[in-house]
N, C-alpha and C positions, 0 to 999 in steps of 0.2 A: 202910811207906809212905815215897816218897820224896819230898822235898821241896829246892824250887830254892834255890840261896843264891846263885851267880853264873853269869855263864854256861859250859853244860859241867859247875858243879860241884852236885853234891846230897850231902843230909846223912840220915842214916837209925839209927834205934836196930836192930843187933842181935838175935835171940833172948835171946839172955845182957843185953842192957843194955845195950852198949857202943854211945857214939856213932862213927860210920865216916861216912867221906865218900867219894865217887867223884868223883875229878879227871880230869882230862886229862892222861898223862904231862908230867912237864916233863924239860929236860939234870939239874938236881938229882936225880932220883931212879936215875939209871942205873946207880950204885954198888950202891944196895938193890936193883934187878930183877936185876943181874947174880949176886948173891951168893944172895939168895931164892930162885930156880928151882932152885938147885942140888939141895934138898930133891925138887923135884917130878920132876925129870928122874930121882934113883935110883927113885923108885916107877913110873918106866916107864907111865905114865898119858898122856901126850901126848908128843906129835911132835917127839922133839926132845934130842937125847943129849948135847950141853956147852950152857951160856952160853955168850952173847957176852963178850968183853972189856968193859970201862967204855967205851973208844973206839969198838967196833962196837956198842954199845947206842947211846952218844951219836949218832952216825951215823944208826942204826937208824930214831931218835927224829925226826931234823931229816927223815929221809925217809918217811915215816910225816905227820909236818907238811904237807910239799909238796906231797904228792898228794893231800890231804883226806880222810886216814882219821882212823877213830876210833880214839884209844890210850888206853886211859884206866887209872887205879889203882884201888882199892883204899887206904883211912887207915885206921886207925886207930892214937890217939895218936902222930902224926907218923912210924908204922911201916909203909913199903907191905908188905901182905898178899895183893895179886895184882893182877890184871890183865886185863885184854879190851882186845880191838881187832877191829875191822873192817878188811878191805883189800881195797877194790874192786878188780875186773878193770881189768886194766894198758889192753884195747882198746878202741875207743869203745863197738863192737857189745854189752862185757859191763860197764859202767860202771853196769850197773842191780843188778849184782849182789857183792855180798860176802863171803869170808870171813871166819869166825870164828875164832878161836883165846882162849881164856880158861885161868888157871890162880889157884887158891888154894892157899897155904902150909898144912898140914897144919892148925894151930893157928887158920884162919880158916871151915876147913868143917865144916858143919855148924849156920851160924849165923845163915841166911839172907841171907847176902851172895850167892850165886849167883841167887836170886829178883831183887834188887836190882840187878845184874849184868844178868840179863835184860831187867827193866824196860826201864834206860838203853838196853842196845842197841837194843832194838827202838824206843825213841821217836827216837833218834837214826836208825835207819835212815828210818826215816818223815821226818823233817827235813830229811834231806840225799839224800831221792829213792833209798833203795836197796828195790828192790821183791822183791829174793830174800836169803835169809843162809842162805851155807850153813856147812855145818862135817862135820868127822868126828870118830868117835869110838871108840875099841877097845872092842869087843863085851865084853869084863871090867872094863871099868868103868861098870855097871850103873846107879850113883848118878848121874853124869852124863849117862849115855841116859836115863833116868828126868826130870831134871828137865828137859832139851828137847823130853822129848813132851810135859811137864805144860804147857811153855811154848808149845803150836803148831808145834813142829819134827815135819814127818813124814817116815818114813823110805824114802829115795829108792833104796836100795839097799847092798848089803855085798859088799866084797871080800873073798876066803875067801883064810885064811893071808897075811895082806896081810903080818904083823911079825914079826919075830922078835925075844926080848927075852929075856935070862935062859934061855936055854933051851926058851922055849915061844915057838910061833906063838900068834898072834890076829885075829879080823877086825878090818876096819874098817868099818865104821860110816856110811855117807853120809845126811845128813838136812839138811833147810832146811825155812823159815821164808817165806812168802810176806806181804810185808807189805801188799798190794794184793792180795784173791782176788777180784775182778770180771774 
């Protein structure tokens, strides 16, 4: 259960017991996201083959701000543990719509922080008018397609042989979330 403490920010118990909070990035955490993903980029799970630097995070971050996405973390005990954002279409014509992109540090999943994760996005899509989210996801990461069809993500479509990673192709994955189905 998630519950509000300020605005943007919610506080929520763990599987395990641990209290986590989900913030809204701020420039102080860019050192931790930038070092964090390193874990998640060898597991070849998502889109995305180096970090940024501290300055192209920071950067990242102010623009991410400007446009009115969502960028939010992941607490626990002052440690970020991952991540989600929204990043609506750049055109007017697609400004009803958003990308997803999420990632949790080995040591965070499994613990129902991605349910939590969920939650916030979708109530914040709903907030700030975004009526589709979509996202992709490689077909071998099963855990992850699994908890977006649990969440209302249905699947829009797959690109065959879309990656190459370590020696093996994989699809990808197209699925969204309609936050208004009238």
């Amino acid at each position: 259960m998630i519950t509000a403490q300020n605005e943007g920010t919610f506080d929520f118990v763990t599987k395990d017991g641990m209290n986590a909070v989900i913030r809204p990035v701020t420039s102080l955490d860019a050192s931790q996201l930038t070092e964090k993903v390193k874990d998640i980029i060898k597991e070849g799970l998502i889109q995305k083959e180096k970090p940024r630097t501290v300055d192209e995070e920071l950067e990242y971050i102010k623009m991410m701000k400007e446009n009115n996405n969502m960028y939010i973390c992941v607490e626990i005990n002052r440690e970020v543990m991952g991540i989600a954002r929204l990043v609506r279409g750049e055109l007017e014509m697609k400004k009803h719509v958003a990308l997803f992109r999420t990632w949790l540090t080995p040591s965070a999943q499994g613990k129902g922080i991605g349910k939590a994760i969920m939650e916030y996005t979708k109530e914040w899509a709903v907030k700030y008018d975004v009526e589709k989210i979509c996202l992709t996801v490689f077909a071998r990461n099963e855990i992850a397609y699994n908890l977006y069809k649990k969440y209302g993500f249905v699947h829009e479509g797959t690109q065959k042989r879309q990656v190459y990673f370590n020696g093996e192709y994989d699809d990808e994955v197209h699925m969204a979330y309609f936050t208004n189905t009238q």
